[in-house]
N, C-alpha and C positions, 0 to 999 in steps of 0.2 A: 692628367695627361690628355692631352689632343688626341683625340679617335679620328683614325681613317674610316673614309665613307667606307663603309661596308658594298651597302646597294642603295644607290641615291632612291631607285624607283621604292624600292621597297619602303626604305625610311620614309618618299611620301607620303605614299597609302594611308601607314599606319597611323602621320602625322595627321592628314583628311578625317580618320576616325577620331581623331585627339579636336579637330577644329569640329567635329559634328556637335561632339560632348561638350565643350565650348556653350555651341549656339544654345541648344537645352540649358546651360545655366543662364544665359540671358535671360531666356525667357522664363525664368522663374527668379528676375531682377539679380542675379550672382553675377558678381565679376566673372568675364567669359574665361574661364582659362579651362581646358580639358586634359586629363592625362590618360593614358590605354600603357599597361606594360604588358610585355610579350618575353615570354618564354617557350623557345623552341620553335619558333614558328607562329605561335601560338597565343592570343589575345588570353590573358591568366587575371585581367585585372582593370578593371575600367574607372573614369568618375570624371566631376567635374566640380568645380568651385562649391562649399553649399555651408557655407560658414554662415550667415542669415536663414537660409531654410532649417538648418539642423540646430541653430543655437550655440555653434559649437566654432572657437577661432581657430582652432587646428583643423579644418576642415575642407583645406586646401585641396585643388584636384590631386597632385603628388600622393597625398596623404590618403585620400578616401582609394583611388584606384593599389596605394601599396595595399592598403589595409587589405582590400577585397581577393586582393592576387596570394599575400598570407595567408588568408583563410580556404581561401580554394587550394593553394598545394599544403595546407596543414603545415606551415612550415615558416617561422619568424624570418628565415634569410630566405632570399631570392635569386642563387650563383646563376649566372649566366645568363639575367633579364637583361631587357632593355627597357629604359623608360622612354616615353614620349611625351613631349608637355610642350603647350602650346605658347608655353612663355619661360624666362631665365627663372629657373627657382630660387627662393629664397633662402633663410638660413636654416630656420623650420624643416625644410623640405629639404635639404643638400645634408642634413645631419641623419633623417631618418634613412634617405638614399642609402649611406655608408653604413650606419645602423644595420639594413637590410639586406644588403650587400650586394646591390642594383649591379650591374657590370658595366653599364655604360648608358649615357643619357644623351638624349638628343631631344633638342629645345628649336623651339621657333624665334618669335620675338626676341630681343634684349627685354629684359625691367631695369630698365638705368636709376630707380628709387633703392631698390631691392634684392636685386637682381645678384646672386654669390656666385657662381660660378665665371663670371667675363668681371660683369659692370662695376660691383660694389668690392672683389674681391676674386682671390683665384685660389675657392676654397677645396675642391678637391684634387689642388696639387700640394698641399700642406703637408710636410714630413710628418706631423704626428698623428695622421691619420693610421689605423691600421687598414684597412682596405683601398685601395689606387681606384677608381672612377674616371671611363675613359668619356669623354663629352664632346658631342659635335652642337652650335649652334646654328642658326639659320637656316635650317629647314623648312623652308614654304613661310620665312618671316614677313615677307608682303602680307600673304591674308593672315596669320597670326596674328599681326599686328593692326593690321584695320578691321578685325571683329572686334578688336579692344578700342581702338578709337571711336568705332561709330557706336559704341557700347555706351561711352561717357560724353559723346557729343549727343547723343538721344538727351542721356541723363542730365545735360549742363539745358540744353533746351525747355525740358520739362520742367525743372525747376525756373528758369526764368518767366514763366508761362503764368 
């Protein structure tokens, strides 16, 4: 289901700490993407890309900042979070979402490779979900989108180099 903005301002902020966490994966060579989820107000869960740094392909921002937010309320489900992620999540990431029981996500960029929620699919409108997943995209997608571009235009550079 399509989410109404709630509080645009607000949704950027959080989205700004999502593109912070981002820039820190660049610079430790990870795909920039950042996630922060908030519950109550309240940053419960942070991370960024580190699937190279940790060795690990589930390591996605989604995954590392749910994990973190789990652990901090002691609790496998998440009612009434929001996520924030600086790019369209994947399939990976839109399953643990519901898994978790995220209440609504709000993404920056499209990922038109991978991308489940708009691009590749419109996966948390599927009847056989049991949890509904309310999702706003294009929150502050200009700079979401061009920390990822200048991310792999560095990276295509260097390599030709």
């Amino acid at each position: 289901m399509r989410a109404q903005i709630i509080d645009r301002s607000r949704d950027q902020a959080f989205m700004q700490m999502a593109l912070e966490l981002a820039a820190q994966g660049a610079a430790l060579g990870e795909v920039p993407v950042g996630a922060v989820l908030v519950q109550g107000g309240e940053v419960i869960g942070s991370g960024f890309n580190r699937p190279i740094t940790d060795s690990d392909p589930s390591a996605h921002a989604e995954m590392v900042a749910i994990r973190a937010a789990a652990q901090a309320a002691s609790n496998y489900r998440l009612p009434g979070s929001t996520l924030y992620v600086t790019l369209e999540p994947c399939s990976m990431c839109a399953g643990l979402i519901v898994h978790s029981r995220v209440a609504r996500v709000v993404y920056g960029a499209l990922e038109p490779k991978a991308g489940i929620v708009q691009s590749q699919g419109q996966f948390f409108t599927q009847g056989f979900l049991n949890h509904r997943v309310l999702f706003e995209g294009g929150v502050l997608a200009q700079e979401c989108g061009q920390i990822l571009s200048d991310f792999f235009k560095a990276r295509r550079a260097k390599a030709s180099s």
